[in-house]
DONU-589891 format. One line per 2 residues: for each residue x, y, z of C-alpha. Coordinates in steps of 0.2 Angstrom, whole numbers, padded with zeros to 4 digits. Layout:
# DONU-589891
X:Y:Z ~ ...
This chain:
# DONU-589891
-0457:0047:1455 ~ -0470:0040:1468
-0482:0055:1464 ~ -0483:0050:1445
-0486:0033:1451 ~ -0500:0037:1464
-0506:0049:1451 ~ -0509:0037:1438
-0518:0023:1448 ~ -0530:0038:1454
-0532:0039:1435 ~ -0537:0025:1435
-0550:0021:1445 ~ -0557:0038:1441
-0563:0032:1425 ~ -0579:0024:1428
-0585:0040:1439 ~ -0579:0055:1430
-0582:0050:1413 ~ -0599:0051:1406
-0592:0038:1393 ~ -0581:0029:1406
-0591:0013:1402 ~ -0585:0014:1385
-0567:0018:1390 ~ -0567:0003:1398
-0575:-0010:1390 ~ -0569:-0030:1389
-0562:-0026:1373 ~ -0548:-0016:1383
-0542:-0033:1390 ~ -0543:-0044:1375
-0534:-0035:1361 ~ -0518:-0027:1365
-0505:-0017:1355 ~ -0491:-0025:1345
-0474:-0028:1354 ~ -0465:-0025:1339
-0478:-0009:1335 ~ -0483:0000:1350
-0495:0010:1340 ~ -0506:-0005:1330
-0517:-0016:1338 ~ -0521:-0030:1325
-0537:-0039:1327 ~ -0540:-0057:1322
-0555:-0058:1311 ~ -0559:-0076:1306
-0574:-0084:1295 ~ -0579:-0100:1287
-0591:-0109:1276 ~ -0608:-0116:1282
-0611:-0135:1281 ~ -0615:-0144:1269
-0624:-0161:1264 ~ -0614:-0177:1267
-0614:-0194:1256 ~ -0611:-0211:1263
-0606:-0218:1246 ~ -0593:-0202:1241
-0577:-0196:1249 ~ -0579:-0177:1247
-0562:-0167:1242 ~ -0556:-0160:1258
-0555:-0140:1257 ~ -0551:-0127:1268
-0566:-0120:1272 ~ -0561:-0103:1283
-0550:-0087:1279 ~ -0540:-0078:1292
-0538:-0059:1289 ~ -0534:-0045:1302
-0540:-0030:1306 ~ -0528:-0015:1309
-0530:-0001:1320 ~ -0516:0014:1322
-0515:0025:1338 ~ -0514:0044:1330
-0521:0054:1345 ~ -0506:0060:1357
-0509:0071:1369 ~ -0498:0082:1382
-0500:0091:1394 ~ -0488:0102:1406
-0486:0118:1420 ~ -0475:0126:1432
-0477:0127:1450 ~ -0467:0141:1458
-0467:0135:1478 ~ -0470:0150:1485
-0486:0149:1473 ~ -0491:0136:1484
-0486:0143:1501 ~ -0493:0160:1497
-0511:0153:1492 ~ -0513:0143:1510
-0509:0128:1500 ~ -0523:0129:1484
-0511:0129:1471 ~ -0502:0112:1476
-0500:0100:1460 ~ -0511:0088:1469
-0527:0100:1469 ~ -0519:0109:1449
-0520:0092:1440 ~ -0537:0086:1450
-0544:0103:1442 ~ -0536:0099:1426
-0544:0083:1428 ~ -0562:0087:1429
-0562:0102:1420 ~ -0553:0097:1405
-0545:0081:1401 ~ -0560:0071:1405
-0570:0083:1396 ~ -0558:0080:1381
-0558:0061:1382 ~ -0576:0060:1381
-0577:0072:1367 ~ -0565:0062:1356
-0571:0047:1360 ~ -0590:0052:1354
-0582:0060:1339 ~ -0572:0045:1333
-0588:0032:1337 ~ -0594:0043:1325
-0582:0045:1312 ~ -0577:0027:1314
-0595:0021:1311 ~ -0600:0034:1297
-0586:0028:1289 ~ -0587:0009:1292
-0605:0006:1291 ~ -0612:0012:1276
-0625:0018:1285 ~ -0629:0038:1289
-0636:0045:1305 ~ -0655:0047:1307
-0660:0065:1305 ~ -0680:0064:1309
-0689:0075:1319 ~ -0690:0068:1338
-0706:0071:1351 ~ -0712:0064:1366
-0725:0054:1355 ~ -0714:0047:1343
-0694:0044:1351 ~ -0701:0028:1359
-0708:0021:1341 ~ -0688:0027:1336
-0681:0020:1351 ~ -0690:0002:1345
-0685:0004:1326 ~ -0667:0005:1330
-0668:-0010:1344 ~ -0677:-0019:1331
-0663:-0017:1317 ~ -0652:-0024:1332
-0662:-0038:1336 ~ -0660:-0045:1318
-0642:-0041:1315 ~ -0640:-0051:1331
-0633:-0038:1344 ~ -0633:-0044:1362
-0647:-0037:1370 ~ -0640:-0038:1387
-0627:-0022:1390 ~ -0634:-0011:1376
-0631:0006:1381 ~ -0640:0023:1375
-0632:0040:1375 ~ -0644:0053:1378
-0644:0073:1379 ~ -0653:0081:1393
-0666:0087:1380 ~ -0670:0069:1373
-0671:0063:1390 ~ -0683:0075:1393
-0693:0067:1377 ~ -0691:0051:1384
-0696:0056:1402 ~ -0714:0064:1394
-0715:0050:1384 ~ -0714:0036:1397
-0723:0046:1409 ~ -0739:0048:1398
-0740:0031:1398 ~ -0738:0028:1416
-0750:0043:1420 ~ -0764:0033:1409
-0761:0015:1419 ~ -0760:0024:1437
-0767:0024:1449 ~ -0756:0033:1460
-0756:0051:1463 ~ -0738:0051:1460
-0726:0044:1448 ~ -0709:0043:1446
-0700:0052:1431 ~ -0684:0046:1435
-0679:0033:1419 ~ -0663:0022:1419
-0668:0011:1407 ~ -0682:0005:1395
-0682:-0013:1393 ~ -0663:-0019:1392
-0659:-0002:1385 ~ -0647:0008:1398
-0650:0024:1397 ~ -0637:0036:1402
-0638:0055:1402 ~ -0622:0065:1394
-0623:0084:1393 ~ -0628:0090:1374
-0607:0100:1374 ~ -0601:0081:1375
-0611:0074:1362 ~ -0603:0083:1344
-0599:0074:1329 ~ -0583:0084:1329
-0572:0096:1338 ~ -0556:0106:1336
-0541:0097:1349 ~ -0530:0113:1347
-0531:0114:1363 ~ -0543:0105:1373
-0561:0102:1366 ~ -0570:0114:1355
-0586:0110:1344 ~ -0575:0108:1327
-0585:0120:1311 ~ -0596:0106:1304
-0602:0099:1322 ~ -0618:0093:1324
-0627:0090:1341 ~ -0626:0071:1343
-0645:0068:1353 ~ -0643:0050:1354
-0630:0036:1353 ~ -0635:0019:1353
-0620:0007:1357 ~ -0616:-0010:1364
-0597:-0009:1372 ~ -0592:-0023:1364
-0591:-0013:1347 ~ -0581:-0003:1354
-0560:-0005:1357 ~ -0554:0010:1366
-0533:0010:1369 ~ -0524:0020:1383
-0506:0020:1386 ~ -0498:0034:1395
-0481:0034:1393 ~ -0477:0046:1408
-0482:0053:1420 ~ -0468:0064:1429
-0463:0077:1441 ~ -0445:0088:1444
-0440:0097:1459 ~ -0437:0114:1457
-0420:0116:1449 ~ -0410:0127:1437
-0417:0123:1422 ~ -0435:0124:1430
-0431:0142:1435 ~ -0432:0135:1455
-0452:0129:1450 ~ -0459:0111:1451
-0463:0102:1432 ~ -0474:0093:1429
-0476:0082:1410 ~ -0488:0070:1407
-0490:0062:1389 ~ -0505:0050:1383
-0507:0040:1367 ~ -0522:0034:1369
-0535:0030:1355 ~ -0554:0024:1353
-0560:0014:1337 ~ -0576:0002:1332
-0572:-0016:1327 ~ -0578:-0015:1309
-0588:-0032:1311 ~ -0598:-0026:1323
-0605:-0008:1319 ~ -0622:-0013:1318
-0622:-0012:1335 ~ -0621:0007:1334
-0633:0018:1328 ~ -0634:0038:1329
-0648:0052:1329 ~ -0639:0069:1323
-0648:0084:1323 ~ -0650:0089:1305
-0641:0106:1303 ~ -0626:0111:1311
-0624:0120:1327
């Protein structure tokens, strides 16, 4: 129907704004590695390499080799999601018009899909990369006189492994925001001269900084139904990430709605089903890096 349509585009361009990981969501990877025809659920990345050069000889004919490898990396769409409801239409007539579908699924929405979304995505950064990487998440204690010094150890390690500087993006909960506000704003304080400085901080150097509430920042939760902290959860402060390590996949396969009928018991449907996935691309995971609390909350 036209509303599932609508609905969808709305969907769409929601991303960016609603979603504290929307950047993430939506990343150039989205565009550039597809699913399979033949395996709607695999995306199957190329993953090339070859030899270094070598010295040549005027007076010899070296044996021609080949000199690259082609592999591919495989990645399986598991997470599929529904979601349903009844709307009787005197529900919506008897509520001055509140309870329409438009305003149930825009509450759905912002109260708990998105919510969702950007707790599994977090969560499988995580998993993906602690599994990937062979590296663990840094568990050291974090003030306002030290998380810059950690702020610069972690971009350093990027630096040499070659991450692009440009588009690096930092995950923060309100509380290490709050470390890194103190901390920025001592040093200001000591070179002003003003009487007033701003404590608002986007970024520090090419670092984006963007602020995600701590309840969206777990290393796992329980998708029973919606999103729940999961038993071993710990409280993710800070994610360092560049986008293009990240390959997130959506595909909604539908998006529908039926008129009230005899097998609706006279009340609007509404279905919609998602399969849509988040993974790292293996070859890049040193562009993520993680700072867990150490005990679980």
């Amino acid at each position: 129907m036209n509303y599932a349509k609508q609905y969808q585009q709305a969907l769409a361009n929601a991303f960016p704004k609603v979603l504290h990981f929307g950047d993430l969501w939506n990343t150039p990877n989205k565009s550039i590695y597809k699913t399979d025809e033949a395996h709607a659920n695999t995306v199957y990345l190329p993953v090339l390499s070859t030899t270094g050069r070598v010295n040549g000889s005027r007076g010899a004919v070296k044996t021609p080799a080949q000199r690259h490898s082609n592999d591919w990396e495989t990645k399986v769409l598991s997470n599929h999601r529904i979601w349903d409801t009844l709307v009787h239409p005197q529900d919506i007539n008897q509520t001055n018009m509140v309870a329409t579908l438009q305003n149930i699924t825009k509450t759905f929405n912002e109260t708990q899909k998105f919510k969702e979304m950007d707790c599994y995505l977090v969560s499988k950064i995580y998993s993906d990369w602690a599994e990937n990487s062979g590296k663990s998440a840094d568990s050291s204690a974090l003030t306002a006189t030290t998380i810059l010094a950690y702020v610069d150890k972690v971009m350093e390690a990027m630096d040499e492994a070659e991450v692009p500087e440009e588009g690096r993006l930092l995950y923060v909960t309100p509380t290490a925001n709050t470390l890194i506000k103190n901390a920025v704003e001592l040093q200001r304080y000591l070179a002003a001269t003003d009487k007033e400085v701003s404590r608002t901080i986007k970024r520090i150097d090419d670092l984006i900084i963007k602020k995600v509430p701590s309840n969206r920042m777990k290393t796992a939760y329980n998708f029973t139904e919606g999103a729940v902290p999961g038993a071993s959860a710990k409280q993710i402060d800070m994610m360092f990430v560049h986008p293009l390590s990240v390959l997130p996949v959506t595909q909604y396969a539908q998006a529908l709605l039926d008129n009230p009928s005899a097998l609706t018991n006279g009340q609007y449907y509404y279905f919609e089903e998602a399969f849509e996935d988040v993974f790292i691309l293996n070859q890049r995971t040193d562009a993520i890096a993680f700072h867990v609390a150490e005990v679980a909350e």
